[in-house]
N, C-alpha and C positions, 0 to 999 in steps of 0.2 A: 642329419642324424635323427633317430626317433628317439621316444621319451627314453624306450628298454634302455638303447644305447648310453643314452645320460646318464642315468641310473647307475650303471655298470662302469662307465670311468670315475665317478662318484665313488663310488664301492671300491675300485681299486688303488685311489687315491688316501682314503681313508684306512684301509690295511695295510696299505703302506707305511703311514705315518703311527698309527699304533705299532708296527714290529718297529717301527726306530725306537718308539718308546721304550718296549721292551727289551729291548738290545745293551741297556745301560747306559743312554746319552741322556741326560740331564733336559727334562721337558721345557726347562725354563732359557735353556740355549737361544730362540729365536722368537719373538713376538710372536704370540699367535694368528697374528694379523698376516705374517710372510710367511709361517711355517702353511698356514691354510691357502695360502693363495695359488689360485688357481693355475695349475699349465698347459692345459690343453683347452680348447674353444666350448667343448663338452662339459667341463664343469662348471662355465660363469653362471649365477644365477641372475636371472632376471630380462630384460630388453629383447625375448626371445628372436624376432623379428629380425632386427637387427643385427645379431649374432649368426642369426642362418646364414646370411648375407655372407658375413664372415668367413663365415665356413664354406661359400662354396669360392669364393675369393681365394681360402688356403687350397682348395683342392684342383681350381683350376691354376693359381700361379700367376694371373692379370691383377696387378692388386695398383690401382691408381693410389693417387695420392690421395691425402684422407684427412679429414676433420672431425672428430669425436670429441660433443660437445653435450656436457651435463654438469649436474650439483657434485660436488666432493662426493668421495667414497663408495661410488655405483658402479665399478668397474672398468673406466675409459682406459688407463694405461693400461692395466692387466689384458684387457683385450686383445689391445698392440701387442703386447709382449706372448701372447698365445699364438696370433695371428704370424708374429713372423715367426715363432715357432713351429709352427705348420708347413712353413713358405719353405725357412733357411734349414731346417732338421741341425743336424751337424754340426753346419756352417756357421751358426746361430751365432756363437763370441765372436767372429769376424766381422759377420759383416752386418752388424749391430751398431749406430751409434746410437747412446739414449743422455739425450741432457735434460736436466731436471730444474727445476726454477732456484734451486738453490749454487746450480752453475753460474757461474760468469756466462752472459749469453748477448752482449751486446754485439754491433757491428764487425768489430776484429775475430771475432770467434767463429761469425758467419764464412766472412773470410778468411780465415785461415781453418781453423778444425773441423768446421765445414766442407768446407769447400778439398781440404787436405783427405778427408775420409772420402769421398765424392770421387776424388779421382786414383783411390786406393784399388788397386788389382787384389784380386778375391778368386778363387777358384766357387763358382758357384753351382749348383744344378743347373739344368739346362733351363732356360726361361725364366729363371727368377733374376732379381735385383738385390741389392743391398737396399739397406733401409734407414734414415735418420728417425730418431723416435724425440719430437721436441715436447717432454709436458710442461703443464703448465703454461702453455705457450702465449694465451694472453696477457701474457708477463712479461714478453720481449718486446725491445723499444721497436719504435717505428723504423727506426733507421737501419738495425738487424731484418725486421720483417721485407724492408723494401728489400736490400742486398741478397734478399734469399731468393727474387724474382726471378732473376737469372741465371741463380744456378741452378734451379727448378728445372728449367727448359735444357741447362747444356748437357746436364748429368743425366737426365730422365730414361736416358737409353740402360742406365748401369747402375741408377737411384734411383731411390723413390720415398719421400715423406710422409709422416702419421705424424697429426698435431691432436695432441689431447687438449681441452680447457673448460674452462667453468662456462666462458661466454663465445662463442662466434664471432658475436660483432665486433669484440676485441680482435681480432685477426682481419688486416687489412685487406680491401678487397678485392685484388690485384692475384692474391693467395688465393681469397675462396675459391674464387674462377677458376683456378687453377685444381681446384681437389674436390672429388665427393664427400658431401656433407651428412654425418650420421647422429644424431640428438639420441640421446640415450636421455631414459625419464626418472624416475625418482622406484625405487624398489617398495612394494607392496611388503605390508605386512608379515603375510603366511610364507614370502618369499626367503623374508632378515629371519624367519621363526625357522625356517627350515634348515638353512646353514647352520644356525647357534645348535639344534638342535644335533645336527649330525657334528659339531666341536664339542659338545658333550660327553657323546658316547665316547668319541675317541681318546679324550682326555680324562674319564671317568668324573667327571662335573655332578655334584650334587647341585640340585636344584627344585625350585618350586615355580609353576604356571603363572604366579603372580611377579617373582621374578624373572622370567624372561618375557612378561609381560611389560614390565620397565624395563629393559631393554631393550624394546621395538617399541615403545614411547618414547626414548630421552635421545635413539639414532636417528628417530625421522627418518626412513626408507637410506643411511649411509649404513651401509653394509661394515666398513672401515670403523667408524667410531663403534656400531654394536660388537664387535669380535674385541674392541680394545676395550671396552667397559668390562664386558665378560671375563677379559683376564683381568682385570685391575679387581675385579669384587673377588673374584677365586682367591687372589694374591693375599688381596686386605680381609677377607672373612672365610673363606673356606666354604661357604654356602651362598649360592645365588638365589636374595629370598629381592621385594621388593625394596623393603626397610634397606638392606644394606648396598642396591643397589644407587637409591638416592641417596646415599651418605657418599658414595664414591663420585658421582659428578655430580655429587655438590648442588643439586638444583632442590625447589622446596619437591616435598610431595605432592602429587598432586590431586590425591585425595583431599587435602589441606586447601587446598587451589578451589578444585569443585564443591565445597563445604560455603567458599567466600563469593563466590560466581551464584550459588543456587541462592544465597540470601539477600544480594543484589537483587536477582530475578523476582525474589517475592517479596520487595520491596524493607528489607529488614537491615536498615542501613547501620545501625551499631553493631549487630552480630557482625557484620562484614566489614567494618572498619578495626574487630578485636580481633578479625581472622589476621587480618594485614599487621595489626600492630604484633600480632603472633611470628608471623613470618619476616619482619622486617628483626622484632629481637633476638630470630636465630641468627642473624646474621647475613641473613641473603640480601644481596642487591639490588637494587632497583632493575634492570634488565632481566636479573634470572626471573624474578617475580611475574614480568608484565610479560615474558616471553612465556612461562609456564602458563600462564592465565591465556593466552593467546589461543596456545595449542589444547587447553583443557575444554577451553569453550566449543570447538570445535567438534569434541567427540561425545556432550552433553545430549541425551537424547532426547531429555526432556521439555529441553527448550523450543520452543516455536520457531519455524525458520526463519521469520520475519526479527524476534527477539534475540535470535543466535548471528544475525548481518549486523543488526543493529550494535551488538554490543563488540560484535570483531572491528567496527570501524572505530568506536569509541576506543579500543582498548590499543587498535592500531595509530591512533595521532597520538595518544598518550606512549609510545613505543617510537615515535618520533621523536618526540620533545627530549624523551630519556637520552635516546642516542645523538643528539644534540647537544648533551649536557647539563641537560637540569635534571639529575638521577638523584630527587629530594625523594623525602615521607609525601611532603605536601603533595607532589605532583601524582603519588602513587590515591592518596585521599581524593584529590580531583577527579580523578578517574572513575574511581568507585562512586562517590555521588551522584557520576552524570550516567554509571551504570545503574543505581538504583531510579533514576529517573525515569529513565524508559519506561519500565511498563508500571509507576503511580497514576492514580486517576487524575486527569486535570483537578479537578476542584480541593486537591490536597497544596496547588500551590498559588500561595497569594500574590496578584501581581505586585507588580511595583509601581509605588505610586509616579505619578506625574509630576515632574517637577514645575512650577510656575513661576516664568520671570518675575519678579516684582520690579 
């Protein structure tokens, strides 16, 4: 499909969902998350490469077994679920299984609802198969994933599987062999800015640049958490500014963040330890802190690349230790000292003296 083509399933999906609007159904009916979700192969944003693939998959009808493996919220089920819409048209609630990590999905289930849908009769188009759709799937025990070995191979004439998961290597490797493996990678920026932008229009969303500029900062390329932040500030404030977007997930600002990072850097270790003692009495946690501070460092320009490694490793054992359990003030102050240390001149620090047996 070219860009036009995208475009233009875009456009008609989006007209769509405003005349419902209009229509007098109550906008607050379905998450925005599933009301926007995508159904055909042409809407997904992002992994382009990968998606072609897809699409010539849905248009030829050969569709092998499948492993689509990335971070939360980039698209992997939605995929499958476009993909066999492509495949199945129609047929699509027949011959559909989809179990979700929040299913019972151990052994007996392989076995029987498996294996029971597998050898279900389906009136299907010519050349296509049914489909089990397992996410989450590096969630199911080992003993489920063996048992699935063989029904892989019995059904394969009349089935065929799609495993979405966070990890690959969580899926036994008996499985992989068995399926083409697709990595989908983390969503760009102007990608998450593009979607929110066009749930705007549709939804008539006031907003400001700086606000959905915290929201393509606080999703980290998850397409999924940005469209749910988005309703959640719409819901609580009515205006998508940035101020109200970090009061909805709760993380510090991180203008506040970059203010305690830059005085570190130039060596001004009380301004930066009142920045922390600021942020620790709003209430925030030791993890949101040193997570915020992770990601703030990263997009600081004016740090040297040598000073921006330097202080992401420091900031990274201290983001250990936290998720370990020592989620003190102290351990948040440790951190900060051995960031203001970095770039002091040697001759600011006195060694220690030698200690002498007597």
């Amino acid at each position: 499909m070219s860009g036009e083509s995208s475009k233009a399933a875009l456009g008609r999906r989006i007209a769509a969902t405003v005349a419902t609007n209009t229509s007098g159904t109550p906008a607050y009916e379905l998450p925005w998350v599933e009301k926007y979700r995508p159904v055909f192969l042409e809407d997904i944003v992002g992994n382009s490469e990968t998606v072609e693939r897809l699409k010539i998959i849905g248009k030829d009808g050969n569709m092998p077994h499948l492993i689509i493996s990335g971070m939360p919220g980039i698209g992997k089920t939605t995929s499958i679920l476009c993909l066999a819409r492509a495949l199945l048209g129609d047929t699509y609630k027949e011959a559909v299984l989809e179990l979700n990590a929040s299913d019972e999905r151990g052994i007996d289930v392989v076995r029987n609802r498996i294996k029971g849908f597998a050898q279900k009769k389906v009136t299907l188009p010519l050349g296509r198969q049914k489909i089990v759709i397992l996410d989450e799937a590096d969630s199911m025990t080992a003993g489920a994933q063996q048992a699935l070995r063989r029904t892989m191979e019995i059904y394969s004439s009349t089935t065929r599987f799609a495993f979405a998961c966070n990890q690959s290597n969580k899926i036994i490797e008996p499985l992989q062999s068995r399926c083409a493996i697709l990595r989908y990678s983390r969503l760009t920026d102007s990608q998450v800015l593009r979607r929110l932008l066009e749930i705007c229009v549709a939804e008539k969303v006031e907003h400001s640049e700086e606000g959905l500029a915290a929201l393509i900062f606080s999703a980290e390329g998850d397409m999924r958490q940005a469209i749910n932040n988005l309703q959640s500030t719409v819901a609580g404030f009515g205006f998508v500014s940035a101020d109200n977007v970090f009061k909805v997930v709760d993380s510090p600002h991180p203008i506040a963040v970059q203010a305690l990072i830059k005085a570190c850097y130039t060596g001004k270790i009380d301004v930066a330890l009142e920045k922390l003692e600021e942020l620790w009495g709003k209430g925030y946690s030791a993890i949101d802190i040193i997570s915020t501070m992770f990601r703030v460092t990263k997009t600081i320009d004016t740090l040297s690349e040598h000073s921006k490694l330097e202080f992401i490793k420091v900031i990274g054992f201290a983001h250990m230790r936290i998720l370990e359990g020592v989620s003190t003030l102290l351990q948040l102050r440790g951190c900060i000292a051995k960031l203001t240390k970095i770039n002091m001149p040697p001759e600011l620090f006195v060694p220690k003296e030698e200690s002498t047996d007597e």
